[in-house]
C-alpha positions in Angstrom: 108.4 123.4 81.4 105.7 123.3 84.1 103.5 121.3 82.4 99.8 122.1 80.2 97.7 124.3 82.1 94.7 123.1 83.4 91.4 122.4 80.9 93.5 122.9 77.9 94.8 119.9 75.4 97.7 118.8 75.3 99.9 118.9 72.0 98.9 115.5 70.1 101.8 113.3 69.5 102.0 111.7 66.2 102.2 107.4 65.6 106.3 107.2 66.0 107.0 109.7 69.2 108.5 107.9 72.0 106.6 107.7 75.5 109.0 107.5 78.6 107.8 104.9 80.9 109.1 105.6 84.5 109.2 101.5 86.2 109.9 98.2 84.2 106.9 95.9 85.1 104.0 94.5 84.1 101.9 97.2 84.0 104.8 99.2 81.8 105.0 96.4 79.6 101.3 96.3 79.1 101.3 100.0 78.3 104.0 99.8 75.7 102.3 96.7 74.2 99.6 99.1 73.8 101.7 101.6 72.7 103.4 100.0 70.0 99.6 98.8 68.7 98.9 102.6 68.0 102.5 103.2 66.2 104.2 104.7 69.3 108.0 103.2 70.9 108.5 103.4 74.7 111.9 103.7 76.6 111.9 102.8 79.8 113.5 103.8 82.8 113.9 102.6 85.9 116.9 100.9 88.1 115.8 97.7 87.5 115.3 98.0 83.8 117.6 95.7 82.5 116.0 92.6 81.4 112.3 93.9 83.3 109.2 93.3 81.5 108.7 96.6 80.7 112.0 96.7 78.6 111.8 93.2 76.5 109.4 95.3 74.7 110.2 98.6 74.4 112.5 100.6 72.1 115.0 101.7 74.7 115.8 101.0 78.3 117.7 103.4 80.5 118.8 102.1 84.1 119.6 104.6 86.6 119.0 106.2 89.6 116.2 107.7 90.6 118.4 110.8 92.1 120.4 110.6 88.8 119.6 114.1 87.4 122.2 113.3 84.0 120.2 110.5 83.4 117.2 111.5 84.1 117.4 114.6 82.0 118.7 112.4 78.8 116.1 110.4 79.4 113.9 113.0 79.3 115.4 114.9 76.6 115.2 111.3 74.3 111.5 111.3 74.6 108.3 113.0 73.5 106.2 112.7 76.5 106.9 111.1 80.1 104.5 108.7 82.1 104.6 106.2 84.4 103.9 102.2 85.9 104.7 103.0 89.8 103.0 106.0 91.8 106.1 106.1 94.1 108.9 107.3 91.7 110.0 109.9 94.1 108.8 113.5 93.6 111.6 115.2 93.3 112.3 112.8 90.1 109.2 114.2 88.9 110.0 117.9 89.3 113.3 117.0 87.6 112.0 115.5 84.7 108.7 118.1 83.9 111.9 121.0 83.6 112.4 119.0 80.4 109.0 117.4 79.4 105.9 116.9 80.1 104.8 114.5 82.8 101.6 112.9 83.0 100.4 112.4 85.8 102.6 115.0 87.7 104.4 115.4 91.1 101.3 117.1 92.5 99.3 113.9 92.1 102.4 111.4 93.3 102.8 113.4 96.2 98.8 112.9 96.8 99.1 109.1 96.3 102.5 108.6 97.6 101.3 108.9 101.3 98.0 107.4 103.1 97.7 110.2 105.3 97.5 112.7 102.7 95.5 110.9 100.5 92.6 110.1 102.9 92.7 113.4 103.5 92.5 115.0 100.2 89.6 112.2 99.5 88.1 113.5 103.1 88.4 117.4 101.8 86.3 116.3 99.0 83.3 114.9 100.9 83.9 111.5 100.2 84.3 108.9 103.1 86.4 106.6 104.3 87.2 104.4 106.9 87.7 106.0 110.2 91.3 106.6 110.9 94.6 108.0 112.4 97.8 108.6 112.3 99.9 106.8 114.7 104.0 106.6 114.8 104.9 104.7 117.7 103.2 102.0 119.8 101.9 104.7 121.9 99.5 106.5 119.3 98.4 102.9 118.1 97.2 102.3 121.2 95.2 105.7 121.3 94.4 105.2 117.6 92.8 102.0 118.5 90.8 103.1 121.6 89.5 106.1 119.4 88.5 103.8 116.4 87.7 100.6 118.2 89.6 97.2 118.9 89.4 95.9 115.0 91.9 98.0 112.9 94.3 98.0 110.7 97.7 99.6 110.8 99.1 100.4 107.6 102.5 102.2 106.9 101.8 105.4 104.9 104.2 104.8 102.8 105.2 101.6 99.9 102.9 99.1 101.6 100.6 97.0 98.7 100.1 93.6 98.4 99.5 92.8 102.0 103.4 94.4 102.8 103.3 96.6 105.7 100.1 96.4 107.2 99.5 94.5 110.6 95.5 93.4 111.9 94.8 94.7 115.6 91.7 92.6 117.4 90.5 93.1 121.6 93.9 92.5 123.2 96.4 92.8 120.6 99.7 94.3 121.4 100.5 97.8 120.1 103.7 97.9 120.2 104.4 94.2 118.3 102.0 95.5 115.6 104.4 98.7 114.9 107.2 96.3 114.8 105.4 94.3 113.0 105.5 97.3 109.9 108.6 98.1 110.3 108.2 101.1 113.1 111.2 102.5 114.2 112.9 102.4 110.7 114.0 105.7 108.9 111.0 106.8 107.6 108.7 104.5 108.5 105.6 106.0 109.9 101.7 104.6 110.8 98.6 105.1 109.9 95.4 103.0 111.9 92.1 102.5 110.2 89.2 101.7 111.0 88.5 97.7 110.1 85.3 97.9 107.3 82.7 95.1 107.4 82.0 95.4 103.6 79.5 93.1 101.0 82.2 93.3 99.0 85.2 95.2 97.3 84.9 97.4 93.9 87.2 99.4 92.2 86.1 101.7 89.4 89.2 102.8 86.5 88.6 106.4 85.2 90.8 107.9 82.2 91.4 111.7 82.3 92.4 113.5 79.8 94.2 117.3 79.6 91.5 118.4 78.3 89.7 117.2 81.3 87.5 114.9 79.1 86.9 111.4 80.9 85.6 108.2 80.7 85.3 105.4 83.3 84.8 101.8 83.1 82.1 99.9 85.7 82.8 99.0 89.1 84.4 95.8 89.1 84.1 93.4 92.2 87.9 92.2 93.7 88.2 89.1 95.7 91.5 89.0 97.2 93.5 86.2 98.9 96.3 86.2 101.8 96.2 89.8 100.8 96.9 89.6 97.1 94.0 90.4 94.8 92.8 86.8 93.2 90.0 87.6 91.2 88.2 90.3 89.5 84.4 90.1 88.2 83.4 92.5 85.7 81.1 94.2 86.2 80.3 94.1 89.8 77.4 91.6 90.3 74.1 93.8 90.9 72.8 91.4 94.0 75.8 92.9 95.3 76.4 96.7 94.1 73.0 98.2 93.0 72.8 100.4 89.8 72.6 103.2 92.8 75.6 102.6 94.4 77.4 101.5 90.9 76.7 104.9 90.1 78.1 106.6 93.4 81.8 104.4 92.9 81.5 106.3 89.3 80.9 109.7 90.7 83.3 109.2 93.6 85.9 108.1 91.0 85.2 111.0 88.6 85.3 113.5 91.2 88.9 112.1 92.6 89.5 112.4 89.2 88.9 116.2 88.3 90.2 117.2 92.1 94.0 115.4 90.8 93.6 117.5 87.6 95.1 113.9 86.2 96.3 113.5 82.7 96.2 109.7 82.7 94.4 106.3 84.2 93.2 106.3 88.0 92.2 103.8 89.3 90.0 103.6 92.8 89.6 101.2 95.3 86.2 101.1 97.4 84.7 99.4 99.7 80.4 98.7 99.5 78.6 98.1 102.8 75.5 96.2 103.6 73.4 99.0 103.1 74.9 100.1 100.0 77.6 102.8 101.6 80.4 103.2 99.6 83.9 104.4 101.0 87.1 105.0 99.5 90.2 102.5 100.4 92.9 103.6 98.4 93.7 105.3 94.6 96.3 104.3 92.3 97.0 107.2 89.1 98.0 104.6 87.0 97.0 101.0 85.1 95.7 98.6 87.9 95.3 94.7 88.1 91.5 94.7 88.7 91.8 96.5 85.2 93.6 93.8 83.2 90.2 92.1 82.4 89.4 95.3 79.9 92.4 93.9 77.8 90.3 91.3 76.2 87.0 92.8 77.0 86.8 96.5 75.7 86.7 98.1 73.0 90.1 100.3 74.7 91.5 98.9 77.7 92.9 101.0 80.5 96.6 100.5 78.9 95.5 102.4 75.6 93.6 105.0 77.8 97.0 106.0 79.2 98.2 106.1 75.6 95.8 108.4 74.4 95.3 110.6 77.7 99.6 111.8 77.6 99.5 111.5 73.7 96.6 113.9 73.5 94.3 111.7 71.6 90.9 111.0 71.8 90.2 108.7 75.2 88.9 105.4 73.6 85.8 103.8 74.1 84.9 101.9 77.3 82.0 99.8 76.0 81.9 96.4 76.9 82.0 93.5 74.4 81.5 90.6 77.0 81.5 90.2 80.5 84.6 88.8 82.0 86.6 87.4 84.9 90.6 88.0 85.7 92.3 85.6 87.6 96.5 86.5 88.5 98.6 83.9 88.3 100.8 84.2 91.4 103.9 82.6 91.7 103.5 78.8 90.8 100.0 79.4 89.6 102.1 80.4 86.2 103.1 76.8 85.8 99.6 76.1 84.7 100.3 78.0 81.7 100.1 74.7 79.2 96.5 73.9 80.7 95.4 77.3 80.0 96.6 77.6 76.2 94.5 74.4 76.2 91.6 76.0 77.7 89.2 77.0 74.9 88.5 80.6 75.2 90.7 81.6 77.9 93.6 84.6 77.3 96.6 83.9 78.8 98.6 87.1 79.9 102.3 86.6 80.9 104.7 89.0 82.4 107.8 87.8 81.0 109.6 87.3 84.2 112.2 84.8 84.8 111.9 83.2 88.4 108.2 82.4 90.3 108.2 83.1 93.6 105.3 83.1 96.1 103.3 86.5 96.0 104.9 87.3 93.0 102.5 87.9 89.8 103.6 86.2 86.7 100.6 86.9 84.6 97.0 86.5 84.5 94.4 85.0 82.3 90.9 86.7 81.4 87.6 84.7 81.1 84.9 85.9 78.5 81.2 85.6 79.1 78.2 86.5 77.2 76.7 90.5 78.4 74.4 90.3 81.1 
């Protein structure tokens, strides 16, 4: 099975078909949460499955290998449709699971996304900006990245890096070569990327839902404040003293377009950065649900988990209308221990991940802050 071609609709799955779920965390136990809401089971797989978020409330839970092709193709064969929580499942576990099933999104979007070289430049083929940038392996090319780009940068591994993880700041006089080290350079498989550092009014990420049919909807552009690298906090929508109706509705175009150009079946989810004069460039893209989207759990009329339902089900995309304005806070690491305080807090939503141990950068949950419609 290659998959549905493009523009047509996919076969609709009925309330009781099992979605596979490839990664057991949060965002996979969100999903099947709003999964099981509609009538649908998830089984999970992933070689951390046992005991993950994802699988204390799904149906099934299969833990393997990724390069396990027996159990990847039971897995496949146990399920109705296959989507997934983590953009780096490798590719070649894609190709092997869409002989069997369909796959939504598919390896040619995780091979996109996978990799920050090829993603700028798919985004760069399209007409949309970004921050300058180059790819460097070896202290060497850092230091001819940097005196292309300027003294403030940023080198970033291409691949697995989020959160902060594998990316090093360069400033006038910082050392190339401890920088590489400093991201792992020199490891098998480890190679650079240097961008250009953004002076930005602030950080927006728009959430777009794609389905087969190549129907779509997107949410507004949210405003992300992040700390030591983590995101903290989301405001939705954007404020407008910071991301005019004109540039809100350049993040939605750029978003859209990204979009169609993946041929995605699913929930994307884009990262932007908006400049003093109301430029907008593209950071990074994630095809799947995303933190600065947890707020539409308690604030939509569908949130981005049910999109990704519907979009590989080949339903109906749901309404993104807002009911209130809100605010997402994570809860990293001890911030969970708060948890009583917050079931006290009258109209907070407390979101928890199930996990079992708190540990610092780690996201237990998060909790979502209603406010009237501006």
């Amino acid at each position: 099975m290659t998959g549905n071609p493009k523009g047509t609709a996919l076969p609709r799955l009925a309330p009781g078909s099992t979605i596979g779920m490839l990664g057991a965390g949060q965002l996979g136990r969100m999903t099947a949460l709003a999964a099981a809401r509609l009538g649908y089971k998830t089984h999970v797989y992933a070689p951390d499955a046992a005991e993950s978020p994802a699988a204390q409330v799904s149906a099934a839970a299969t833990v393997a290998d990724w390069d396990d092709l027996d159990a990847l193709e039971r897995f496949a064969r146990s399920v109705d449709v296959v989507t997934l929580e983590w953009e780096n499942v490798p590719v070649a576990t894609a190709e092997h699971l869409r002989r069997f099933t369909n796959l939504h999104p598919g390896p040619n979007v995780l091979s996109v996304a996978q990799d920050r070289i090829a993603e700028k430049s798919f985004v760069n083929r399209l007409g949309i900006a970004t921050a300058p940038w180059r790819a460097a392996n070896g202290a060497d090319e850092v230091a001819r990245a940097v005196a292309e780009i300027g003294p403030r940068c940023v080198l970033k591994s291409t691949r697995l890096g989020y959160d902060g993880k594998g990316q090093a700041r360069l400033e006038a006089g910082s050392d190339p070569a401890a920088a590489w080290n400093a991201i792992g350079g020199g490891k098998p498989g480890v190679e650079g990327i240097v961008e250009g550092f953004v002076t930005f009014a602030c950080e927006v990420s728009v959430i777009v839902a794609r389905g087969a049919d190549g129907a779509m909807v997107a949410y507004p552009a949210v405003e992300n404040r992040h700390k030591d690298g983590i995101l903290d906090v989301t405001i939705a929508p954007a404020s407008s003293d910071k991301v005019s109706a004109a540039t809100a509705a350049e993040t939605d175009r750029i978003a859209r377009r990204i979009a169609e150009a993946l041929d995605l079946v699913g929930v994307l989810a884009v990262e932007m950065f908006v400049t003093a004069d109301g430029g907008v460039l593209v950071n990074e893209m994630a095809p799947r649900p995303h933190n600065s989207g947890h707020w539409t759990m308690d604030a939509c009329a569908a949130c981005q988990f049910e999109q990704l339902v519907r979009a590989v089900c080949g339903l109906p995309l749901g309404s993104v209308e807002r009911v209130a304005d809100a605010e997402m806070t994570n809860l990293i690491g001890d911030d969970v221990l708060r948890w009583p305080e917050l079931l006290a807090e009258p109209g907070a939503r407390l979101h928890l991940y199930g996990k079992a141990e708190a540990r610092p950068g780690r996201k237990m949950g998060h909790v979502n802050r209603l406010f009237p419609r501006r």
